[in-house]
N, C-alpha and C positions, 0 to 999 in steps of 0.2 A: 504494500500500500504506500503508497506516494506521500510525501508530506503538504501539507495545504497552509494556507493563512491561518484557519478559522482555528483545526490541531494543534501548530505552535502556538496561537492564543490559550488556548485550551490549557495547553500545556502550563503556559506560564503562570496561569493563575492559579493552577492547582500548586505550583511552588509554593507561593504564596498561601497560598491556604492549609497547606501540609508543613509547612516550616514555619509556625509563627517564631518560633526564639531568633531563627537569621532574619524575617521578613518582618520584626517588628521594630519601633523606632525609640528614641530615650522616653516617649511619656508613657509608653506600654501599648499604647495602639499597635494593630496590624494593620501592617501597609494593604491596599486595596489598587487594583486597575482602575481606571474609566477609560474606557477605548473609547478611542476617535473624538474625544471633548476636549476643548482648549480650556480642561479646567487646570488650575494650582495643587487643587489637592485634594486627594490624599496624596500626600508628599512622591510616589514613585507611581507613577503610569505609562500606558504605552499610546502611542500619538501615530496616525497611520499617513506616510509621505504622499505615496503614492501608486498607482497599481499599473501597470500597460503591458502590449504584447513587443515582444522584441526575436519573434522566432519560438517564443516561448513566455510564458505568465511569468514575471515581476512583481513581486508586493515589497513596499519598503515602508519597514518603521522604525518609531524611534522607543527607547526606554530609557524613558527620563526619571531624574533624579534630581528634585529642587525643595532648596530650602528657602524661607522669609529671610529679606534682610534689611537692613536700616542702611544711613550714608555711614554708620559708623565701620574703616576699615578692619578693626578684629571683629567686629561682627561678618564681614565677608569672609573673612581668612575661615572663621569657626566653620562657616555655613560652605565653603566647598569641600575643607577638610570631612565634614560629620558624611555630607552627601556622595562623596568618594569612598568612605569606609561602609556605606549604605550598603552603593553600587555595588561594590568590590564583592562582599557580603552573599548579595544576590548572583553576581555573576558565579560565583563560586558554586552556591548553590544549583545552578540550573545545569553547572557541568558536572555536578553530583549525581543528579539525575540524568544526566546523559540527555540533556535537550540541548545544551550549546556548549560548544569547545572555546574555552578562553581564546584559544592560540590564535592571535589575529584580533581579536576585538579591541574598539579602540574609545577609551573614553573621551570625549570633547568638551570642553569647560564651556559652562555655559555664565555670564556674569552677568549678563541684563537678559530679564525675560518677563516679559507680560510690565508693562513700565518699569523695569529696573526696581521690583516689588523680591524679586527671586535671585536665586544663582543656585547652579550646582553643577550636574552633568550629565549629559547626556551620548546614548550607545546606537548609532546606525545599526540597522539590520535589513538584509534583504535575502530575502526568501524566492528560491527557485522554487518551480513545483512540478519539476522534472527532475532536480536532483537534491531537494531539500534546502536546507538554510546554507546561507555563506557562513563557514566557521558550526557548521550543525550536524549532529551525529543524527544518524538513520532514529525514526520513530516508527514503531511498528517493524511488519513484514513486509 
């Protein structure tokens, strides 16, 4: 069976809902998706770029990771550092589960987002669906 969008979605939220101790953040909440919404929060979501054919189906998104911040600079330092040990955290875990292989993935600072309200980082991902994820181990048969 082929990999899809909808499966590595799947996938990734069940990380998330099967790891709360890595998937959850300093006030005790667990981290939550909202696909496809340009919302803030819950602090880590996944944001879809875009989809086309190119000889074969493309989907590209993002897995972001942002935190609140004020003009003060240790508050920015605090807030990429906490969302990079977030990230890192998560990514760790999704190659525990065998849905994505670190090797190659690449985090992006992100320091103004949505009025320079945010900073963190954020992880491209694109998704073949003739030979799986870039940097993606086989799911299923």
């Amino acid at each position: 069976m082929k990999n899809s969008y909808a499966s590595v979605i799947e996938n990734l939220k069940e990380v998330c809902e099967l790891r709360p101790q890595v998937m959850s953040v300093d006030d005790g909440r667990e981290l939550e998706f909202d696909i496809d919404k340009d919302v803030l929060f819950p602090r880590v979501f996944i944001k879809t770029v875009n989809s086309e054919y190119n000889g074969r189906w493309e989907y590209e998104f993002e897995l972001l990771c942002l935190e609140r911040i004020n003009n003060d600079l240790s508050n920015l330092i605090d807030a990429m550092s906490l969302t990079k040990s977030i990230l890192e955290d998560i990514i760790s875990e999704l190659n525990y589960q065998n849905i994505l292989d670190p090797i190659g993935v690449i985090c992006e600072p992100i320091y103004a987002f949505q009025d320079a309200q945010s900073s963190g980082w954020r992880v491209p991902i694109t998704l073949f669906t003739d030979k799986g994820l870039e940097c993606h181990n086989e799911i299923g048969d």
